[in-house]
C-alpha positions in Angstrom: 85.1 225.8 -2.0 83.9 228.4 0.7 83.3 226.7 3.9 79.3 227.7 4.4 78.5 228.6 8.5 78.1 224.9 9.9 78.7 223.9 13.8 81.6 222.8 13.0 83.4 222.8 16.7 82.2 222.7 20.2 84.0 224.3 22.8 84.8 223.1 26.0 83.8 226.0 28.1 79.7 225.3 28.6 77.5 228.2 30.5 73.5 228.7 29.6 74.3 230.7 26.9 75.7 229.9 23.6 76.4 231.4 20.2 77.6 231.1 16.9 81.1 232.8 15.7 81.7 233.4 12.7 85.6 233.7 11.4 88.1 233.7 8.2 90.4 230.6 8.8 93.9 231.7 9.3 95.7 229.6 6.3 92.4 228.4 4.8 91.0 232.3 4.5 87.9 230.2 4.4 84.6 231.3 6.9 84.0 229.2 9.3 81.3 229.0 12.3 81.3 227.7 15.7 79.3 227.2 18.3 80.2 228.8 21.5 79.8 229.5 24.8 80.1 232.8 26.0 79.5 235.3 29.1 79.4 238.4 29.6 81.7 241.0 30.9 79.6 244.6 30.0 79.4 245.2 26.4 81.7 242.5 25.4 81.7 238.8 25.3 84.0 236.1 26.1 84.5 232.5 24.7 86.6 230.0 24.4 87.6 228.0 20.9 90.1 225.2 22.4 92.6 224.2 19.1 91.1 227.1 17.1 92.1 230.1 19.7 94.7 231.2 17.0 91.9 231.1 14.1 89.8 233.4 15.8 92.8 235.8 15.9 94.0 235.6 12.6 92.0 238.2 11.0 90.4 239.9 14.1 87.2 241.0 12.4 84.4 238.9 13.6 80.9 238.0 13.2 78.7 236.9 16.4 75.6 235.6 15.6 73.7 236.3 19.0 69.7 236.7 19.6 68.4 236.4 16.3 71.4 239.4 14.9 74.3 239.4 13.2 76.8 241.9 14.2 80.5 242.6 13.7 83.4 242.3 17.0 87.0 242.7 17.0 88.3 239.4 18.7 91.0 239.9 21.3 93.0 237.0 23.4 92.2 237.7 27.1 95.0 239.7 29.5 94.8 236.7 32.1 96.3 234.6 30.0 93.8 231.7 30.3 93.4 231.1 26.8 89.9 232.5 26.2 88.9 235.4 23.6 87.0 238.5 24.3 85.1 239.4 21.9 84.9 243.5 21.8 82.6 246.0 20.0 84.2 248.3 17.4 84.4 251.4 18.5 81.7 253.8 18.3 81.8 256.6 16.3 80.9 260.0 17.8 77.9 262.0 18.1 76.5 262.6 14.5 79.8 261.5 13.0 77.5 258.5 11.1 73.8 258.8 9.8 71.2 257.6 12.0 69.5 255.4 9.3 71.3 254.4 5.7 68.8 255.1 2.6 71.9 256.0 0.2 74.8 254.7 -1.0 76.2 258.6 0.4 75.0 257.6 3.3 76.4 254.4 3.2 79.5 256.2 2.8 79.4 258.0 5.4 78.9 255.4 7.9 82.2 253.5 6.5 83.9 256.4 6.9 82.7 257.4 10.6 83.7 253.9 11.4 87.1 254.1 10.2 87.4 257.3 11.9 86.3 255.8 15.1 88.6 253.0 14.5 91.6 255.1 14.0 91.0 257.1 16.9 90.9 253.8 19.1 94.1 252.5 17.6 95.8 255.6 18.2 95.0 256.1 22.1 95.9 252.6 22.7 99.3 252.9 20.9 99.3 256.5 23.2 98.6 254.7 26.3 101.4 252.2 25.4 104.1 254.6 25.0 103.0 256.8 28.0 103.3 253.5 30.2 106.9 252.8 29.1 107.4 256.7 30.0 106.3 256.4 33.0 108.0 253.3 34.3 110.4 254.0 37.3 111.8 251.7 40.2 111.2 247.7 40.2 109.1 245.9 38.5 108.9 244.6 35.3 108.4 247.2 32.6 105.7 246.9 29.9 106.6 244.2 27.3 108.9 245.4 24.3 106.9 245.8 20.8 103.2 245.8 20.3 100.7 244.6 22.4 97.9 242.1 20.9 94.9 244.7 21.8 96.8 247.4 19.2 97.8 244.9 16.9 94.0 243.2 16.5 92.3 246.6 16.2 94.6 248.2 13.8 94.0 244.7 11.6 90.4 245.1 12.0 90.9 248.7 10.9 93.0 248.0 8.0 91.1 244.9 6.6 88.1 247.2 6.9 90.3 250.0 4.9 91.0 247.9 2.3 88.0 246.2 1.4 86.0 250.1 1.0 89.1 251.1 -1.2 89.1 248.5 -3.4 85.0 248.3 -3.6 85.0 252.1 -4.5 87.5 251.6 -7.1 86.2 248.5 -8.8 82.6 249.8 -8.3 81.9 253.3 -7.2 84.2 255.1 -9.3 83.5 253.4 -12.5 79.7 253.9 -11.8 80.1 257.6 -10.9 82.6 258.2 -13.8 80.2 257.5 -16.3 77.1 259.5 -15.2 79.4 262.2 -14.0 82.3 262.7 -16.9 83.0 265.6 -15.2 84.1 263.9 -12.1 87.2 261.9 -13.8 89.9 264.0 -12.5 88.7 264.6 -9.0 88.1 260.3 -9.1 91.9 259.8 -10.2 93.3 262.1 -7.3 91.0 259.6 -4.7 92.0 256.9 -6.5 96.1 258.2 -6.5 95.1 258.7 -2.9 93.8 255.0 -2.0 97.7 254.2 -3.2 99.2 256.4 -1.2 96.9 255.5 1.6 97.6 251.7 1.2 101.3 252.6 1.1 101.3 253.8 4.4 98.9 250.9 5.6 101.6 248.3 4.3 103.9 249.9 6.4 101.8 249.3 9.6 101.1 246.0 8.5 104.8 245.0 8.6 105.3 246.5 11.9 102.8 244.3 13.3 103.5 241.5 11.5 106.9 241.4 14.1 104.5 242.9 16.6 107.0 241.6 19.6 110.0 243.3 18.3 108.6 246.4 16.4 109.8 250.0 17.7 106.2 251.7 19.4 107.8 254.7 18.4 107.6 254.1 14.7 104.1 252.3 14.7 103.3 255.6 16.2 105.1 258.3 13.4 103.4 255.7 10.7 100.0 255.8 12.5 100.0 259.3 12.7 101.1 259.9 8.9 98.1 257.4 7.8 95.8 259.5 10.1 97.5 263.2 8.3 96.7 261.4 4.9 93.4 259.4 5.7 91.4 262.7 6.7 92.4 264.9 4.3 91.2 261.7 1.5 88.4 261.5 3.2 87.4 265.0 3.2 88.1 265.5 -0.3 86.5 261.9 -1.2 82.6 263.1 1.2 82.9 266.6 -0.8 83.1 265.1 -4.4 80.9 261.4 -3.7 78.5 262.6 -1.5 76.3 264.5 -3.8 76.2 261.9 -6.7 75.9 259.7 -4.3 72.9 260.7 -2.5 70.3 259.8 -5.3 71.8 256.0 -5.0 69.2 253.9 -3.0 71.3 251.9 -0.2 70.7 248.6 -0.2 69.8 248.9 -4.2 66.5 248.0 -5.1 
């Protein structure tokens, strides 16, 4: 039985201000919710979860429930090494990349789409910034770690969770729907849907790199990150051009 949002955990690490997290359970894949503390460091947030650290890790998508909101954050383990988590905004899609307000399901669209965009483009400079340190290492000192570090692998998860959960909604839901008020859609729907395999291919690849995230070659992470990113625009493209205008007499939320 789904686990519903309950306080079930205190933490140990008590400011003024608390709040509740919201995660899926790492062998459970159950949500659970605690109550935190937190402070603030800018735009992110940082808490400690005692014996449930490696929960809050698991799936790196996030839900903080803070000031009356709900809103999503990519959980990351601290660089100190003291054992809290930080608690970090997705990353924010550029100017007029998303709609300002959703009223459709096209514009619904869109906004997944600008926020895997945004996502991708995160991923990418960090695992650029990674292999441009190792470059650049000369003389003593200890150089950068071997494999991935934990800030690429938890926001390419949150990227790819995010990827799969749109594909698979638009194939169970969107496509059928579209198919049958737009017959003359079928063919361009079974090239996105050929694509979404292709795409997932590609994402499964990434998946296993980071699944031996100390030992895996950046190099490669890179060559596969870059072929998802080749094969990701050019679907999404192709998928805005044919969805979009069906799309855009869909109320979003439905009525």
């Amino acid at each position: 039985m789904p686990h519903s949002p309950a306080h079930d955990a205190r933490d140990d690490f008590a400011p003024h201000d608390r709040l509740l997290l919201t995660f899926t359970g790492a062998d459970s894949h159950e949500r659970h919710t605690l109550e935190l503390g937190y402070r603030r460091d800018g735009d992110r947030l940082v808490v400690t979860a005692g014996a449930r650290h490696d929960d809050l890790l698991a799936h790196s998508v996030v839900t903080v429930h803070l000031d009356g909101e709900a809103r999503e954050a990519i959980a990351v383990p601290a660089a100190d090494g003291t054992g809290t988590v930080v608690l970090e905004p997705p990353a924010r899609p550029a100017d007029g990349e998303a709609p300002v307000r959703v009223r459709t399901l096209a514009d619904k669209v869109l906004e997944i789409h600008a926020w895997l965009r945004a996502q991708l483009r995160h991923v990418s400079a960090e695992a650029d910034a990674q292999l441009a340190a190792r470059a650049a290492h000369q003389g003593p000192g200890a150089p950068p770690a071997p494999g991935l570090g934990m800030q690429i692998r938890q926001h390419c998860l949150a990227f790819c969770e995010t990827l799969t959960f749109h594909h698979t909604s638009e194939d169970a839901h969107v496509f059928p729907g579209v198919a049958q008020h737009h017959p003359e859609l079928r063919g361009a729907l079974e090239r996105l849907s050929a694509e979404h395999r292709k795409v997932a291919r590609i994402k499964e690849e990434l998946l296993a790199l980071l699944a031996r995230m100390e030992t895996a070659d950046p190099d490669r992470f890179r060559r596969e990150l870059d072929r998802l990113s080749q094969e990701l625009t050019v679907h999404l493209e192709y998928e805005e051009e044919v969805l979009l205008p069906p799309l855009a007499h869909v109320p979003f939320p439905p009525r």
